[in-house]
MMTF fields as JSON, N, C-alpha, C and O atoms, coordinates in Angstrom:
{
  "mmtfVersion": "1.0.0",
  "mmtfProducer": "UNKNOWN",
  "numBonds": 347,
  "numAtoms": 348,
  "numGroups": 87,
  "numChains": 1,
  "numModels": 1,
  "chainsPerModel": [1],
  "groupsPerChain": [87],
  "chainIdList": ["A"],
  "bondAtomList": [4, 2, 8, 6, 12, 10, 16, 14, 20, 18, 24, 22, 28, 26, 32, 30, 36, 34, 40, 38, 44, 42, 48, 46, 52, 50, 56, 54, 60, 58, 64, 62, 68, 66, 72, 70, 76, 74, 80, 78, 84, 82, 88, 86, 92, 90, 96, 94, 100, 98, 104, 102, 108, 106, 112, 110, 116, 114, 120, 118, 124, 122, 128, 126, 132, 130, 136, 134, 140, 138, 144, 142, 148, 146, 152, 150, 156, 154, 160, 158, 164, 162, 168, 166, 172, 170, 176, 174, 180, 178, 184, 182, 188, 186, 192, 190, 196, 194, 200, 198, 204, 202, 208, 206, 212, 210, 216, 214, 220, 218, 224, 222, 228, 226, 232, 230, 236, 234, 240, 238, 244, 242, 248, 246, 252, 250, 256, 254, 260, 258, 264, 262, 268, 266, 272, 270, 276, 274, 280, 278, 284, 282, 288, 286, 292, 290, 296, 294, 300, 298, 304, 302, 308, 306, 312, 310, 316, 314, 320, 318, 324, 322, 328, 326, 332, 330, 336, 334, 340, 338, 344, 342],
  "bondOrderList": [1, 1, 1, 1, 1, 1, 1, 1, 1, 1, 1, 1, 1, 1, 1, 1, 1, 1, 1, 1, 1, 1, 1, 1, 1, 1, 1, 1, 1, 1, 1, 1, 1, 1, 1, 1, 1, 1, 1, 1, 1, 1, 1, 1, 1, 1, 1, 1, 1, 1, 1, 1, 1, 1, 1, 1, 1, 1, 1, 1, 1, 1, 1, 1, 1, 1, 1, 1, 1, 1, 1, 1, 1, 1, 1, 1, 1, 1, 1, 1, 1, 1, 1, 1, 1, 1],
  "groupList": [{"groupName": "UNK", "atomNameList": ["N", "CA", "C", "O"], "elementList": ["N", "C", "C", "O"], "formalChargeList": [0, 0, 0, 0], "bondAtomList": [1, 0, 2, 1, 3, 2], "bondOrderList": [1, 1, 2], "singleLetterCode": "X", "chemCompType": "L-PEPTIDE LINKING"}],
  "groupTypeList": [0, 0, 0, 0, 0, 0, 0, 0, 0, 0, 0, 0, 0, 0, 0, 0, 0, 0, 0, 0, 0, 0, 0, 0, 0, 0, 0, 0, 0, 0, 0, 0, 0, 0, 0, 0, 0, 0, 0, 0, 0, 0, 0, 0, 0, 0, 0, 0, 0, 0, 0, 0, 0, 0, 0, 0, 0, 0, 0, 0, 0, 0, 0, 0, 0, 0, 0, 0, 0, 0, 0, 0, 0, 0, 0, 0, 0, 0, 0, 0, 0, 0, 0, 0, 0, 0, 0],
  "groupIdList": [1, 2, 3, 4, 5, 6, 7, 8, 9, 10, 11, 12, 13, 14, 15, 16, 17, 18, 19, 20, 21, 22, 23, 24, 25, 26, 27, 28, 29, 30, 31, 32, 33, 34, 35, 36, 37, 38, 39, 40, 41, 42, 43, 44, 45, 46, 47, 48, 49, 50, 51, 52, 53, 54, 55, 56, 57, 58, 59, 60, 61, 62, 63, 64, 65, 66, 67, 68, 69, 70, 71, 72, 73, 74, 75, 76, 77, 78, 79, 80, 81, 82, 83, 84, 85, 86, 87],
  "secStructList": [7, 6, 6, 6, 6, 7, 3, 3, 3, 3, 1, 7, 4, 4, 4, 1, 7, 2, 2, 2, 2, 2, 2, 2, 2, 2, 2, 2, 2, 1, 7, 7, 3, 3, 7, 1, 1, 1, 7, 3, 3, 3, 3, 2, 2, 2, 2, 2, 2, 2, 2, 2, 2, 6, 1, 1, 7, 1, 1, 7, 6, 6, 3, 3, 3, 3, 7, 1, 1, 7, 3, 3, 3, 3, 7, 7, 7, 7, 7, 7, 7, 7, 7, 1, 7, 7, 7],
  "xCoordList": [-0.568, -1.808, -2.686, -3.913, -1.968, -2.854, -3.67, -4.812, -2.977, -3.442, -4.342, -5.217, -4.256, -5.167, -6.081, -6.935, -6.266, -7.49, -7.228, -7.952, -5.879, -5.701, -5.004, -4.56, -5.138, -4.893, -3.502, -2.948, -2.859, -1.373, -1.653, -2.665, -0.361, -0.172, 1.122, 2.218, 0.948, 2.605, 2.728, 1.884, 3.892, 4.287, 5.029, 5.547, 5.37, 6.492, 6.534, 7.575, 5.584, 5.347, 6.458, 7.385, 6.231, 6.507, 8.863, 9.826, 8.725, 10.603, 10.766, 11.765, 9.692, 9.604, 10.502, 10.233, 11.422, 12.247, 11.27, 10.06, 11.95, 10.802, 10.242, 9.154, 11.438, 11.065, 10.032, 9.16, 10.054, 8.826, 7.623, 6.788, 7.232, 5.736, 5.266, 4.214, 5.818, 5.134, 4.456, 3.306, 5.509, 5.028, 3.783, 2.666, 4.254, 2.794, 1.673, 0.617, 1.499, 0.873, -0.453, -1.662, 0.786, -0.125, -0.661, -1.855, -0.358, -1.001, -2.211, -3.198, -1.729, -3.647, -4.387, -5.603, -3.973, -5.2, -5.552, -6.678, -4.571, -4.929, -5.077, -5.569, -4.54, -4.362, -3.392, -3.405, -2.085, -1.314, -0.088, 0.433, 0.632, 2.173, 3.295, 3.271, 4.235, 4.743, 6.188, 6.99, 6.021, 6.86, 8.426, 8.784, 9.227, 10.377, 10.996, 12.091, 9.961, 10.069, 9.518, 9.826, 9.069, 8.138, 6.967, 6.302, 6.335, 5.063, 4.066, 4.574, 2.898, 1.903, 0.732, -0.212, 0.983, -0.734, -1.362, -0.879, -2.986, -3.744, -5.285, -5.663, -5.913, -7.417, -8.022, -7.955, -8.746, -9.176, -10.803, -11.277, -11.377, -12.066, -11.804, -12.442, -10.28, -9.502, -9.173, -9.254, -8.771, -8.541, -9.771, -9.875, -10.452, -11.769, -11.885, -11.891, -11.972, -12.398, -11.352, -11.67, -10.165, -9.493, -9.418, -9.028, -9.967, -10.082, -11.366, -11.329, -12.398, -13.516, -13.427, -14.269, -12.276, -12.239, -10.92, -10.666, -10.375, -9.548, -7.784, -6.812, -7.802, -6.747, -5.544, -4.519, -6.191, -5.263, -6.088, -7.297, -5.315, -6.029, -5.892, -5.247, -6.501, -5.899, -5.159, -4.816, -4.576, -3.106, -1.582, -0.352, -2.729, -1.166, -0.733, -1.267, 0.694, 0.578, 1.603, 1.859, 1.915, 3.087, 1.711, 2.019, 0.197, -0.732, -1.53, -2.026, -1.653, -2.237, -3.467, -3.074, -4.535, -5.429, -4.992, -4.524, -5.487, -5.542, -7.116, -8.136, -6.979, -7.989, -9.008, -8.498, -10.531, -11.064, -11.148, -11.855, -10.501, -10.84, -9.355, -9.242, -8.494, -7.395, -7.721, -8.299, -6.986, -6.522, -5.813, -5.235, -5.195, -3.98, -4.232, -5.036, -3.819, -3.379, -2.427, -1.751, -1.548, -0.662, -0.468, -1.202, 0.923, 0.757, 2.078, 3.188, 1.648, 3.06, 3.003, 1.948, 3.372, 4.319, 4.258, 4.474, 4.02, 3.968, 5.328, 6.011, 5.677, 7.379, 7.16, 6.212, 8.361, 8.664, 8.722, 8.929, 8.57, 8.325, 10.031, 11.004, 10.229, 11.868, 12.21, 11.486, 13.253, 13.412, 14.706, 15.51, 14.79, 15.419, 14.828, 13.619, 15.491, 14.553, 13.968, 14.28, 12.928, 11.915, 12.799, 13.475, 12.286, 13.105, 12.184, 12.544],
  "yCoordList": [1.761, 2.4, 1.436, 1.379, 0.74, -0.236, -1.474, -1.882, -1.853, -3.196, -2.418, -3.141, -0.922, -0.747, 0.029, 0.343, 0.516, 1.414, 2.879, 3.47, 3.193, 4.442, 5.426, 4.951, 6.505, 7.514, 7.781, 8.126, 7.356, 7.717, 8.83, 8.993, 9.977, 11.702, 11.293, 11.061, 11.25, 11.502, 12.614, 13.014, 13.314, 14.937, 15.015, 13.907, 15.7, 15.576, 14.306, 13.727, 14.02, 12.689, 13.14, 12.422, 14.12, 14.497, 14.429, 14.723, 13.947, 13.662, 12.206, 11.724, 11.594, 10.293, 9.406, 9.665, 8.503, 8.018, 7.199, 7.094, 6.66, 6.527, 4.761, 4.318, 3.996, 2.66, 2.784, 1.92, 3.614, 3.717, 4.185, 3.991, 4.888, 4.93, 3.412, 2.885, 3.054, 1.789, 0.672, 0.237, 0.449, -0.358, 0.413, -0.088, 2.165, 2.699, 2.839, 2.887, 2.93, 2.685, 0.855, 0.62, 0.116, -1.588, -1.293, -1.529, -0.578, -0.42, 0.206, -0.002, 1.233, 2.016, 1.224, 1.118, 0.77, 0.584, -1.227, -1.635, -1.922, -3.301, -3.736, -4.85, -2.682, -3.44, -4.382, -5.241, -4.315, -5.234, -5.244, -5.058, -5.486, -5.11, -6.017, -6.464, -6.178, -7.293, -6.363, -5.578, -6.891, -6.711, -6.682, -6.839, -6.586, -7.0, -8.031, -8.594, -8.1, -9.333, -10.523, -11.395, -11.024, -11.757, -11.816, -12.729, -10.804, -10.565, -9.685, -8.797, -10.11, -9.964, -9.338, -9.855, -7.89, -7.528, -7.495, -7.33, -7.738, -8.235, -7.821, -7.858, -7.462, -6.785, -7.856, -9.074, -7.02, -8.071, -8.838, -9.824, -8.22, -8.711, -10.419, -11.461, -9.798, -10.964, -12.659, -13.851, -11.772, -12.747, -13.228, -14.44, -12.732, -13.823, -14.868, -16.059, -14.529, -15.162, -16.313, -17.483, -15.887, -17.285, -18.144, -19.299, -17.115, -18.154, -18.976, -20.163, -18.439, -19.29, -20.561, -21.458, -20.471, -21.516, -22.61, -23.682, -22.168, -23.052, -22.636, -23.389, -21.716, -21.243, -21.413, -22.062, -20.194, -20.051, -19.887, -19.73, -19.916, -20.097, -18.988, -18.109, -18.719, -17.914, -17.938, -17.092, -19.309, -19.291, -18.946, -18.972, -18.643, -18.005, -16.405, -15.409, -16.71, -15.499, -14.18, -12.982, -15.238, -14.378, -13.422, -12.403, -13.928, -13.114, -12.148, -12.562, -11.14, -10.279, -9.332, -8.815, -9.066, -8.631, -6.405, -5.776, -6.285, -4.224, -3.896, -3.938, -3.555, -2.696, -2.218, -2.07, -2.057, -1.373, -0.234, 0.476, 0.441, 1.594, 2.509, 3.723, 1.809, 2.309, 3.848, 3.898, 4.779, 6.198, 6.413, 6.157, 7.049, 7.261, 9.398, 9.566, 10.111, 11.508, 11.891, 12.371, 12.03, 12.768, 13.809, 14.209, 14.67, 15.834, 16.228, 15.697, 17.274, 17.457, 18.936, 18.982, 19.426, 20.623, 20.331, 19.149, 21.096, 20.972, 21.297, 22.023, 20.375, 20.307, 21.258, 21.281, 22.114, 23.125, 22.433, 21.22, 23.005, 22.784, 22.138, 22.818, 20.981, 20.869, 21.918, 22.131, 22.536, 23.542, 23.244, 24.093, 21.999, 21.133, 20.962, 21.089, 20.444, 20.41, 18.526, 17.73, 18.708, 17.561, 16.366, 16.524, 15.264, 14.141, 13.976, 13.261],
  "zCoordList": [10.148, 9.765, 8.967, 9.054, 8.236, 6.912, 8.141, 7.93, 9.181, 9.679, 10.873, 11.349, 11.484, 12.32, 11.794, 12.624, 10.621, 9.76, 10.614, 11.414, 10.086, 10.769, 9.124, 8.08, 9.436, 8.307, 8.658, 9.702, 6.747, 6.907, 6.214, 5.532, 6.444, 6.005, 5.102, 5.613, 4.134, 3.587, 2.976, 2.174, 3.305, 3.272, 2.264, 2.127, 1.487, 0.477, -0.386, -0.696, -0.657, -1.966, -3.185, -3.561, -3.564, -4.929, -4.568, -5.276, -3.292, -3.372, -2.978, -2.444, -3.299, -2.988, -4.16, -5.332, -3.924, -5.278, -6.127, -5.924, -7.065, -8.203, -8.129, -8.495, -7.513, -6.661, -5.725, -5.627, -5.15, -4.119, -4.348, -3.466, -5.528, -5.847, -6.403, -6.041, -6.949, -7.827, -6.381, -6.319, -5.42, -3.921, -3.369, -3.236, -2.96, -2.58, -3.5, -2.868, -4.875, -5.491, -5.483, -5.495, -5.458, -5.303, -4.453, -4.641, -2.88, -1.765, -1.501, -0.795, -2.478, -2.325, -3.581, -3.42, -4.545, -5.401, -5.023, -4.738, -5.092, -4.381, -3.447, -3.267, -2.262, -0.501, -0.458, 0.424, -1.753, -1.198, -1.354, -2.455, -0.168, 0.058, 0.736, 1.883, -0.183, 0.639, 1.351, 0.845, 2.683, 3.799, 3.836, 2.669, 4.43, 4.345, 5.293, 5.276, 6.116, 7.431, 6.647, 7.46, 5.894, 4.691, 4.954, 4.464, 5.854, 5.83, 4.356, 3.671, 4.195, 2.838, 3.369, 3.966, 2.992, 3.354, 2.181, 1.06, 2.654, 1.33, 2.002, 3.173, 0.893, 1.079, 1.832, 1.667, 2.861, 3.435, 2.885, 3.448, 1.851, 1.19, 0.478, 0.329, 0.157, -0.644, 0.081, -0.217, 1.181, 2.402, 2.704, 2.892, 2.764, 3.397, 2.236, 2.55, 0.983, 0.168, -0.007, -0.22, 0.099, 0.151, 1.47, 1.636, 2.449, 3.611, 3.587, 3.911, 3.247, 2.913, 1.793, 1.748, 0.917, -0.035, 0.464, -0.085, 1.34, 2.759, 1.722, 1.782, 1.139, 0.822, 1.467, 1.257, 2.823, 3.92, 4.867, 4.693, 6.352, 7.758, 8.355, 7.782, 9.748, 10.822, 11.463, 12.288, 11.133, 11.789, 10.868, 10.875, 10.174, 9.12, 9.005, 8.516, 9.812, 10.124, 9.019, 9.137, 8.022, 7.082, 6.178, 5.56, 6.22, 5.588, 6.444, 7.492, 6.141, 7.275, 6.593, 5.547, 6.861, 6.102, 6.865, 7.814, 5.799, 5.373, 5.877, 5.189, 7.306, 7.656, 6.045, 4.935, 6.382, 5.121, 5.5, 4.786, 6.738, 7.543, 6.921, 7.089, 6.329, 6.29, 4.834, 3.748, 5.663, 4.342, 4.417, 5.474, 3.447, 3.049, 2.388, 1.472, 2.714, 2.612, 2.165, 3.076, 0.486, 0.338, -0.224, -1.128, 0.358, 0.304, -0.839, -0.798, -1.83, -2.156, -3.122, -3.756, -3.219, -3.784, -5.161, -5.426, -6.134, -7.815, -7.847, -7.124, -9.174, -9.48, -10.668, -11.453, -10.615, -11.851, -13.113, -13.066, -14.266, -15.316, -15.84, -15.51, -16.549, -17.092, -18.097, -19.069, -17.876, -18.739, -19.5, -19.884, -19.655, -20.877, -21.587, -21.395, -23.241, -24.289, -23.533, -22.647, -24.718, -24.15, -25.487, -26.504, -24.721, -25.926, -27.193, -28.129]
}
């Protein structure tokens, strides 16, 4: 979705583990995520700008620019109140 500017739905956010907001988080507010293949997505605002200053090329393919078309939709369920004492 991020590299073709297509809308991701995520359903049930709120059972998402707590490692995994902080990654989807960089993603929506910076455009940037690193891969597990060692691929780097990165705003493509960002990318131009370092491609214009000869940073990096178009032939580099471990950097990949984030659609500006890309959304993101999540969905989730309010969590009950802890009904433990608070610390």
């Amino acid at each position: 979705a991020a590299l073709e500017g297509r809308l991701l739905i995520i359903d049930g956010i709120e059972k998402a583990e707590r490692n995994v907001l902080p990654t989807l988080n960089n993603l929506l507010e910076n455009r940037e995520m690193q891969l597990d293949d060692g691929r780097f997505l990165m705003d493509a605002k960002r990318y131009e700008e370092l491609e214009q200053q000869g940073v990096i090329d178009a032939s580099n393919t471990s950097i990949i620019k984030v659609s500006p078309d890309f959304r993101v939709i999540a969905l989730g369920l309010p969590v009950p109140p802890f009904k433990g004492k608070p610390l």
